[in-house]
C-alpha positions in Angstrom: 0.0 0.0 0.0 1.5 3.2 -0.8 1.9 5.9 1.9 -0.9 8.2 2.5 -0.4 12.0 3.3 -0.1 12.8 6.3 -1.1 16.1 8.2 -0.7 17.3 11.9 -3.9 17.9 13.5 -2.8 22.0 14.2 -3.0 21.8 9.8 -6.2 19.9 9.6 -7.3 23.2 12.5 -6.3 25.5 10.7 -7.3 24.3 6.7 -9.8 22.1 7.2 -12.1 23.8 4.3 -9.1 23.3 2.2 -7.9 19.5 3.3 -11.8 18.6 2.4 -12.0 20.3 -1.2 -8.8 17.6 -1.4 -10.2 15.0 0.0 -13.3 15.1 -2.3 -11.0 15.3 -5.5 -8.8 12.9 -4.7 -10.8 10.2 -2.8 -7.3 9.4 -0.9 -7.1 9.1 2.9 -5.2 11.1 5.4 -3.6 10.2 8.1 -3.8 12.7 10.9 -1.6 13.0 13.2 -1.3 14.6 17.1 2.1 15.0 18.8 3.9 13.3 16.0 2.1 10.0 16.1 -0.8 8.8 13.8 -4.1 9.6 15.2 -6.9 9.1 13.4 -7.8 8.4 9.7 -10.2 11.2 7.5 -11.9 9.7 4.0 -14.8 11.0 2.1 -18.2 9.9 2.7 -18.1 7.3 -0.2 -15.0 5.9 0.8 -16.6 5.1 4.1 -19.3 3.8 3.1 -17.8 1.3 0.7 -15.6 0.5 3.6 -18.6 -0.2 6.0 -20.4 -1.6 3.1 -17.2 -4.6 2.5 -17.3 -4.8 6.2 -20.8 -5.8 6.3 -20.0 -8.4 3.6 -17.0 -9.6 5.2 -18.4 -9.9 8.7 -21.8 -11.9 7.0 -19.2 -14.8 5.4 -17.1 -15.1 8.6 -20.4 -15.6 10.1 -21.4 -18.4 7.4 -18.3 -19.5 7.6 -18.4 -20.1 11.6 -22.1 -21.5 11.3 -21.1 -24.4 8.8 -18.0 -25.2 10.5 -20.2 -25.7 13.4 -22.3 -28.1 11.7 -25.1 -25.2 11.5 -26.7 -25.9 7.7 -29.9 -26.1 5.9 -30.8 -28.2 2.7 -30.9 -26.1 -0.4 -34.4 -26.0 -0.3 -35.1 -25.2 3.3 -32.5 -22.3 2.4 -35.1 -21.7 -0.5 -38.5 -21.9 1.8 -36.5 -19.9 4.5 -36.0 -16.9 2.1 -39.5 -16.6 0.7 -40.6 -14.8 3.6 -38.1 -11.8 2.8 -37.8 -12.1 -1.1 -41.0 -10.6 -3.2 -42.4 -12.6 -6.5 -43.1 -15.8 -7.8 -39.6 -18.0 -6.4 -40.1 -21.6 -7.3 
Protein backbone atom coordinates (compact mmCIF):
# COMPACT_ATOMS: atom_id res chain seq x y z
CA UNK A 1 0.00 0.00 0.00
CA UNK A 2 1.49 3.20 -0.82
CA UNK A 3 1.94 5.85 1.91
CA UNK A 4 -0.88 8.17 2.51
CA UNK A 5 -0.42 12.04 3.26
CA UNK A 6 -0.13 12.79 6.29
CA UNK A 7 -1.05 16.06 8.18
CA UNK A 8 -0.74 17.30 11.92
CA UNK A 9 -3.94 17.91 13.46
CA UNK A 10 -2.78 22.02 14.20
CA UNK A 11 -2.96 21.78 9.79
CA UNK A 12 -6.17 19.94 9.65
CA UNK A 13 -7.34 23.25 12.53
CA UNK A 14 -6.33 25.51 10.67
CA UNK A 15 -7.27 24.34 6.75
CA UNK A 16 -9.82 22.14 7.16
CA UNK A 17 -12.06 23.75 4.32
CA UNK A 18 -9.10 23.28 2.21
CA UNK A 19 -7.89 19.51 3.31
CA UNK A 20 -11.81 18.62 2.36
CA UNK A 21 -11.96 20.28 -1.18
CA UNK A 22 -8.77 17.64 -1.43
CA UNK A 23 -10.19 15.01 0.03
CA UNK A 24 -13.30 15.11 -2.27
CA UNK A 25 -10.99 15.33 -5.46
CA UNK A 26 -8.83 12.94 -4.68
CA UNK A 27 -10.84 10.19 -2.79
CA UNK A 28 -7.29 9.41 -0.90
CA UNK A 29 -7.11 9.05 2.93
CA UNK A 30 -5.24 11.10 5.41
CA UNK A 31 -3.59 10.20 8.07
CA UNK A 32 -3.82 12.71 10.94
CA UNK A 33 -1.64 12.99 13.24
CA UNK A 34 -1.26 14.56 17.10
CA UNK A 35 2.10 15.01 18.77
CA UNK A 36 3.93 13.28 15.95
CA UNK A 37 2.09 10.00 16.06
CA UNK A 38 -0.83 8.82 13.80
CA UNK A 39 -4.09 9.58 15.24
CA UNK A 40 -6.85 9.05 13.37
CA UNK A 41 -7.79 8.38 9.71
CA UNK A 42 -10.24 11.15 7.53
CA UNK A 43 -11.87 9.67 4.03
CA UNK A 44 -14.80 10.97 2.08
CA UNK A 45 -18.19 9.95 2.73
CA UNK A 46 -18.12 7.25 -0.22
CA UNK A 47 -14.99 5.90 0.76
CA UNK A 48 -16.62 5.14 4.14
CA UNK A 49 -19.29 3.84 3.08
CA UNK A 50 -17.83 1.31 0.72
CA UNK A 51 -15.64 0.49 3.56
CA UNK A 52 -18.64 -0.21 5.99
CA UNK A 53 -20.42 -1.57 3.11
CA UNK A 54 -17.19 -4.59 2.53
CA UNK A 55 -17.33 -4.77 6.18
CA UNK A 56 -20.84 -5.79 6.34
CA UNK A 57 -20.00 -8.41 3.62
CA UNK A 58 -16.98 -9.63 5.18
CA UNK A 59 -18.40 -9.87 8.73
CA UNK A 60 -21.82 -11.87 6.98
CA UNK A 61 -19.19 -14.83 5.41
CA UNK A 62 -17.14 -15.14 8.64
CA UNK A 63 -20.40 -15.64 10.12
CA UNK A 64 -21.36 -18.38 7.44
CA UNK A 65 -18.30 -19.54 7.65
CA UNK A 66 -18.37 -20.10 11.63
CA UNK A 67 -22.14 -21.53 11.32
CA UNK A 68 -21.09 -24.37 8.79
CA UNK A 69 -18.03 -25.16 10.47
CA UNK A 70 -20.17 -25.72 13.43
CA UNK A 71 -22.30 -28.09 11.72
CA UNK A 72 -25.13 -25.17 11.51
CA UNK A 73 -26.72 -25.93 7.74
CA UNK A 74 -29.91 -26.06 5.93
CA UNK A 75 -30.79 -28.21 2.66
CA UNK A 76 -30.88 -26.08 -0.44
CA UNK A 77 -34.43 -25.98 -0.28
CA UNK A 78 -35.15 -25.19 3.28
CA UNK A 79 -32.48 -22.32 2.36
CA UNK A 80 -35.07 -21.68 -0.45
CA UNK A 81 -38.55 -21.95 1.79
CA UNK A 82 -36.53 -19.93 4.50
CA UNK A 83 -35.98 -16.88 2.15
CA UNK A 84 -39.49 -16.59 0.65
CA UNK A 85 -40.59 -14.78 3.58
CA UNK A 86 -38.11 -11.85 2.83
CA UNK A 87 -37.84 -12.11 -1.13
CA UNK A 88 -40.96 -10.64 -3.21
CA UNK A 89 -42.43 -12.58 -6.46
CA UNK A 90 -43.14 -15.84 -7.79
CA UNK A 91 -39.65 -18.01 -6.36
CA UNK A 92 -40.14 -21.55 -7.33
Amino acid sequence: MATLPTKPVTEVKRHATEILAELQRSREPVVITEHGRSAAVLVDMETFGRLQNRLALLEGITRGERAFSEGRVVSHAEAKRRLRRWLPGDHR
